[in-house]
C-alpha positions in Angstrom: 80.7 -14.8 -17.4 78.4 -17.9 -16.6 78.5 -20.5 -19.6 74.7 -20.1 -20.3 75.5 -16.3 -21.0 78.7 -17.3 -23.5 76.3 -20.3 -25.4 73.9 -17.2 -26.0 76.6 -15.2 -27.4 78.4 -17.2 -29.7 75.3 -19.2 -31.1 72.2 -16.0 -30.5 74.5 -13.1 -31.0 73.1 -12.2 -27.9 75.1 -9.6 -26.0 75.0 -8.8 -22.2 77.8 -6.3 -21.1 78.4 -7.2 -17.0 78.4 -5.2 -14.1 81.5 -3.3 -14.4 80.4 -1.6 -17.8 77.7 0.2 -17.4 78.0 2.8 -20.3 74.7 2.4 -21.4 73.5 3.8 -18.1 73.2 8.2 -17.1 72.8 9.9 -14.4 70.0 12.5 -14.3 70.4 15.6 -12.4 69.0 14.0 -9.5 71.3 10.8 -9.7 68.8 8.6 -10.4 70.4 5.7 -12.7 68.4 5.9 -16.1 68.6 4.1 -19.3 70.0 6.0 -21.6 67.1 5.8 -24.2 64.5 6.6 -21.6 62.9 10.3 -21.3 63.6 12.0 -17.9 60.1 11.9 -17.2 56.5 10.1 -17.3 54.3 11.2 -20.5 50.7 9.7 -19.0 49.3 10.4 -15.5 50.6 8.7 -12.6 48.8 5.8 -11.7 49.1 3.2 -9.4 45.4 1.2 -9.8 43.2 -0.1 -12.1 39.4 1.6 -13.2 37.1 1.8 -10.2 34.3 -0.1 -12.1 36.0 -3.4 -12.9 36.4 -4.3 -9.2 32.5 -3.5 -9.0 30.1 -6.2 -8.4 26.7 -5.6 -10.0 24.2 -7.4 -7.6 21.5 -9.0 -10.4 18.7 -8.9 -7.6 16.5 -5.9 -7.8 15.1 -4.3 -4.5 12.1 -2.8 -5.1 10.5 -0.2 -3.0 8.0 -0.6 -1.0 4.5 1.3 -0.7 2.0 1.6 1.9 -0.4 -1.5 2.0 -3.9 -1.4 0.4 -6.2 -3.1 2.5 -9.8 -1.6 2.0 -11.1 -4.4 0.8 -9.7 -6.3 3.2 -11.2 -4.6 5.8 -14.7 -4.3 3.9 -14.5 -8.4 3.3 -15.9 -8.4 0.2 -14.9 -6.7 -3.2 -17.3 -7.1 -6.3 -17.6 -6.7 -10.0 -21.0 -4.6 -11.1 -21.4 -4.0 -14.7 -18.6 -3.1 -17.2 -16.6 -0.2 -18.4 -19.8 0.6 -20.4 -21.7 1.0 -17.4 -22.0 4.1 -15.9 -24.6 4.2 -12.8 -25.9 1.0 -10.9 -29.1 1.0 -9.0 -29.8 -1.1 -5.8 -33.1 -2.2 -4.7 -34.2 -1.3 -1.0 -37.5 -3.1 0.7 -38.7 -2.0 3.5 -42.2 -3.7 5.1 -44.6 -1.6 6.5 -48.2 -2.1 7.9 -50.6 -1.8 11.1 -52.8 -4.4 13.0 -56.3 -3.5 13.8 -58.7 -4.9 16.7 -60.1 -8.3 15.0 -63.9 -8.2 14.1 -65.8 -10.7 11.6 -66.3 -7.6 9.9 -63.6 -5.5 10.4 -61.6 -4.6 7.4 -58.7 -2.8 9.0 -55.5 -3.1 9.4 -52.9 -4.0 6.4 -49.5 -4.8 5.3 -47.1 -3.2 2.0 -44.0 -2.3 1.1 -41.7 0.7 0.4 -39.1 0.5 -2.1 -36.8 2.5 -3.1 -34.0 2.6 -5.6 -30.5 4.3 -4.9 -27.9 5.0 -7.5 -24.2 4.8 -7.5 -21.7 6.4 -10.4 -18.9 4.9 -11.6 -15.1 6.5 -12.2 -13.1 5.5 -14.8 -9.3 6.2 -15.2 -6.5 5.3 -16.8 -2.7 5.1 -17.2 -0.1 4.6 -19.9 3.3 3.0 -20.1 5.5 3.8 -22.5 9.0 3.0 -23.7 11.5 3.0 -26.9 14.3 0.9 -28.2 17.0 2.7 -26.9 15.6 3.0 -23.4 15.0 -0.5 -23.2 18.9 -1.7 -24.5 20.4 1.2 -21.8 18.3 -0.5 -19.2 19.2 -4.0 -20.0 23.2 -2.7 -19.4 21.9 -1.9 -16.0 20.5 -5.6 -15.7 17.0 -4.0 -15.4 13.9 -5.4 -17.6 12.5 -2.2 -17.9 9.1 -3.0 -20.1 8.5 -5.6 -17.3 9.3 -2.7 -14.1 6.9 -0.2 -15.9 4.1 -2.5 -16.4 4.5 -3.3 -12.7 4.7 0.2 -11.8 1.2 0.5 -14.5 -0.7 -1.6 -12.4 0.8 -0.7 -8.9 -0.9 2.9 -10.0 -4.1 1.7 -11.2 -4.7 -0.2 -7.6 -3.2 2.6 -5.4 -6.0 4.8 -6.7 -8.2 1.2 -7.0 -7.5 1.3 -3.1 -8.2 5.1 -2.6 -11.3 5.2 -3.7 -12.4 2.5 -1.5 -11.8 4.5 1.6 -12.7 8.1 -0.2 -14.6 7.7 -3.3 -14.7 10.3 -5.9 -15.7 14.1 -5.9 -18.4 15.6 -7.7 -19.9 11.8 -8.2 -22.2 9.6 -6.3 -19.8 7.7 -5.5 -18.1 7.4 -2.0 -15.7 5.7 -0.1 -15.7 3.8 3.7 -14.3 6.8 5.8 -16.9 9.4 3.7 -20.1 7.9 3.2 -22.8 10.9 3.8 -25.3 8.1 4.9 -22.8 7.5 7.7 -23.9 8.2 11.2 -21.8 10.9 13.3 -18.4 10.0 14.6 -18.6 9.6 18.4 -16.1 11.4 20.7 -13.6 9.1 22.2 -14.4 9.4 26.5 -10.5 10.4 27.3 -10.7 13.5 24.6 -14.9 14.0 26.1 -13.4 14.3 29.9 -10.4 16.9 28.8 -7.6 14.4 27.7 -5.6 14.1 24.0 -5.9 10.8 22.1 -4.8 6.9 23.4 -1.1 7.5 22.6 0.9 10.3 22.1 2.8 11.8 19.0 6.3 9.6 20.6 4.4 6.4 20.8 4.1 6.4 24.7 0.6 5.6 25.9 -1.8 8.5 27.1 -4.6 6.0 28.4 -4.9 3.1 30.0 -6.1 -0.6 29.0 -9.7 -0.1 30.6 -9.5 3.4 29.1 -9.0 2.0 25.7 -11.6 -1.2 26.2 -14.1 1.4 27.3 -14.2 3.5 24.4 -14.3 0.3 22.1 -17.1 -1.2 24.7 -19.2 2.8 24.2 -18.3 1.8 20.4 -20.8 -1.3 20.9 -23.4 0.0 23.0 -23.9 2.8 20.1 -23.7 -0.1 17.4 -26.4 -1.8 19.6 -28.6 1.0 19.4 -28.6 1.7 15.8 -29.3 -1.9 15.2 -31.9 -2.4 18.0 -30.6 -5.3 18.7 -30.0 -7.3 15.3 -25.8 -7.7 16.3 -25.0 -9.6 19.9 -21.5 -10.1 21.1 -20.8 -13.3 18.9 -21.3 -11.1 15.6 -18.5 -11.0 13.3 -17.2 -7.5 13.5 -14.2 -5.8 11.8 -12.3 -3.2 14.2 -10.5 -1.5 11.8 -7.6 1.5 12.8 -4.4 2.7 11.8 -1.1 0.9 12.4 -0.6 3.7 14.7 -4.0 3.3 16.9 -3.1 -0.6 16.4 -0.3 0.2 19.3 -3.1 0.4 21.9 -4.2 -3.0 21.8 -0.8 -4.2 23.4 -1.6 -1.7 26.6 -1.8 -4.2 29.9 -4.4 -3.4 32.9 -3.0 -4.4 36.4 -2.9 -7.5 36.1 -0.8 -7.6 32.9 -3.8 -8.8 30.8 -3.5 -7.4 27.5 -6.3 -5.2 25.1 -5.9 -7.7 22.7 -6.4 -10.5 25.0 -9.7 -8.4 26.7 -11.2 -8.2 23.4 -11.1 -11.8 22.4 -12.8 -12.9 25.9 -15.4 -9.8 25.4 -15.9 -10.0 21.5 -14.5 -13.3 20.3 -15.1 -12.6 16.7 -14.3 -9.7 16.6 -11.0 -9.3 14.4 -8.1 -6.0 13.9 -7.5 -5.0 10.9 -5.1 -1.7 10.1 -4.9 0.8 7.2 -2.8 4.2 7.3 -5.6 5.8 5.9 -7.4 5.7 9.2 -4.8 8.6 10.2 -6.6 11.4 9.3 -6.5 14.9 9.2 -9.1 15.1 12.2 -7.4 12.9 14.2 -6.9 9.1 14.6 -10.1 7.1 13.2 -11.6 3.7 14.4 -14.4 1.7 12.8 -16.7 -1.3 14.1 -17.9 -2.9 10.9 -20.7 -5.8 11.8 -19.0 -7.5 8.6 -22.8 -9.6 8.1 -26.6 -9.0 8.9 -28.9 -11.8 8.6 -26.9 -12.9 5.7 -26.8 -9.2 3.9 -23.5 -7.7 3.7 -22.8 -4.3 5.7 -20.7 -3.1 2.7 -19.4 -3.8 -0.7 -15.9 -2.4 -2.6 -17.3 -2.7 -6.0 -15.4 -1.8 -10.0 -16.4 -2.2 -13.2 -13.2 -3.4 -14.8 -10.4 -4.4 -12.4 -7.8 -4.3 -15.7 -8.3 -3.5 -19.0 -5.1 -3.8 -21.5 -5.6 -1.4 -24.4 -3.9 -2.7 -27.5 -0.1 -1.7 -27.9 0.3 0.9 -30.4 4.1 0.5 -32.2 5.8 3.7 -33.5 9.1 4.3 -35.4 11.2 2.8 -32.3 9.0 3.3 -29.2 6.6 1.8 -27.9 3.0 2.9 -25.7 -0.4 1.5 -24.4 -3.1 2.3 -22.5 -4.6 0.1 -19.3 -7.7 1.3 -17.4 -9.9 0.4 -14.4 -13.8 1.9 -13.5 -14.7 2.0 -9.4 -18.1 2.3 -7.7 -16.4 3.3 -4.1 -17.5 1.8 -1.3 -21.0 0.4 -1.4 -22.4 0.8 1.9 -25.7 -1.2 2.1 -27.0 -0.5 5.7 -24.4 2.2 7.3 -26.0 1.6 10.7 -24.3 -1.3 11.1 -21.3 0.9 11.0 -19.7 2.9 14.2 -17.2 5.0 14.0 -15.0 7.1 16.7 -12.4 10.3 16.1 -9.5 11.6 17.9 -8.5 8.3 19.7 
């Protein structure tokens, strides 16, 4: 026996019996060598791991999901506040000069000059939306790492200006209050000239092109010839002008003629303030929509988006271990102030 083992058992009272005694040890009825105060077999479940969840990494960074832009007042250029949440129509002021000349006499009292004036109304919308949460929502969150008070309060807002946004472009039913694409004062879509001669619009449902880039430069070109005349004249080919379209129609202005000149590139030499600007709601049920928006006349804008109250933050009402409140906006639409200067084209 090594000495370490005969120190332990004279001073420790520390027995170890060697290899050749191995009484202590049975023999199950498989032969597998088993101490002899051991049960035969396992009381808990077989395992061979540890819990799933502690070799988990919880990434703090939140991903948040994305929505489709809002860009109509973007592509209007101008967004405005008229009145308050108080206010419930808005009247605009319209002059027009009239008057006739006459053959001059020393006598002659003919001939004269006035004005006509009239006033038209718009109604404003007012919505709202409410966030809510209680205690125990907010501590479960917090094990998830999530501020949830903060993420609703986003989400709040993120639904205030989605409709904000909508009623821009569409306005509201049963009010006098419209929206870019639906103005009633808006002159007639024209016809795009591939659909006019027999054909389907500039690009097919798989994204390959279905016209050419002269095809495409000549509907925008018959886009400014109507524009011209509406406007007799009062836009040239140095006005700022908005072309606004879908991200889809947007495709179309990378189409190359022969000599691998670009649409793009043709509408910068023909129009050179002219500027793109997309929105998905310019795919529409009737087909794909284009716009050309003289963004300023003689200093007067085309068009206006317009609210009342961009955000109001109700106070926070506290209840036994939840808490709510209220936030509202108020929208006018789409303000169009002289819808001649807008032309617009369906089915491109």
């Amino acid at each position: 026996m090594h000495p370490d083992l005969v120190a332990a058992q004279k001073l420790l009272g520390v027995h170890f019996m060697g290899q050749p005694n191995m009484d202590f040890l049975k023999t199950d009825e498989r032969g597998a060598l088993l101490a002899m105060d051991a049960q035969p077999a396992l009381v808990t479940v077989s395992n061979a791991g540890i819990p799933q969840w502690l070799a988990n990494f919880l990434d703090p960074a939140i991903i948040e999901i994305l929505v489709a832009p809002m860009k109509a007042a973007e592509i209007v250029g101008q967004e405005t506040k008229k009145g308050d949440w108080t206010t419930k129509t808005t009247t605009f002021i319209t002059v027009e000069a009239t008057g006739e000349t006459s053959s001059y006499g020393d006598y002659n009292e003919n001939g004269r000059a006035g004005v006509n004036t009239n006033y038209p109304e718009r109604q404003s919308y007012h919505y709202q939306v409410i966030t809510q949460w209680g205690e125990l929502e907010l501590e479960m969150a917090g094990l998830g790492k999530v501020d949830w008070a903060s993420q609703v309060n986003k989400a709040s807002i993120l639904t205030l200006n989605k409709f904000q946004n909508a009623s821009y472009f569409f306005g509201v039913a049963g009010l006098q209050n419209y929206g870019l694409l639906n103005d009633p004062n808006l002159l007639p879509a024209l016809t795009p000239a591939i659909k006019a001669a027999g054909g389907t619009a500039w690009i097919t449902s798989q994204g390959v092109p279905n016209a050419t880039a002269l095809e495409v430069l000549a509907d925008i070109q018959a886009m400014y010839y109507n524009a011209q005349k509406q406007a007799k004249g009062l836009i040239t080919l140095d006005q700022k002008f908005t072309l606004a379209m879908s991200p889809l129609s947007e495709v179309a202005m990378t189409f190359t003629n022969e000599f691998k000149v670009n649409v793009a590139d043709l509408l910068k030499k023909n129009y050179p303030n002219l500027t793109v600007k997309t929105a998905p709601e310019y795919s529409t049920a009737a087909g794909e929509l284009v716009q050309l928006i003289a963004d300023e006349v003689e200093g007067q804008r085309t068009a206006t988006t317009a609210f009342t109250e961009k955000l109001r933050a109700h106070p926070m009402k506290i209840d036994l271990s939840s808490f709510k409140q209220k936030k509202s906006q108020g929208t006018w639409g789409t303000v169009i102030f002289r819808p001649i200067f807008i032309t617009s084209m369906i089915g491109v």
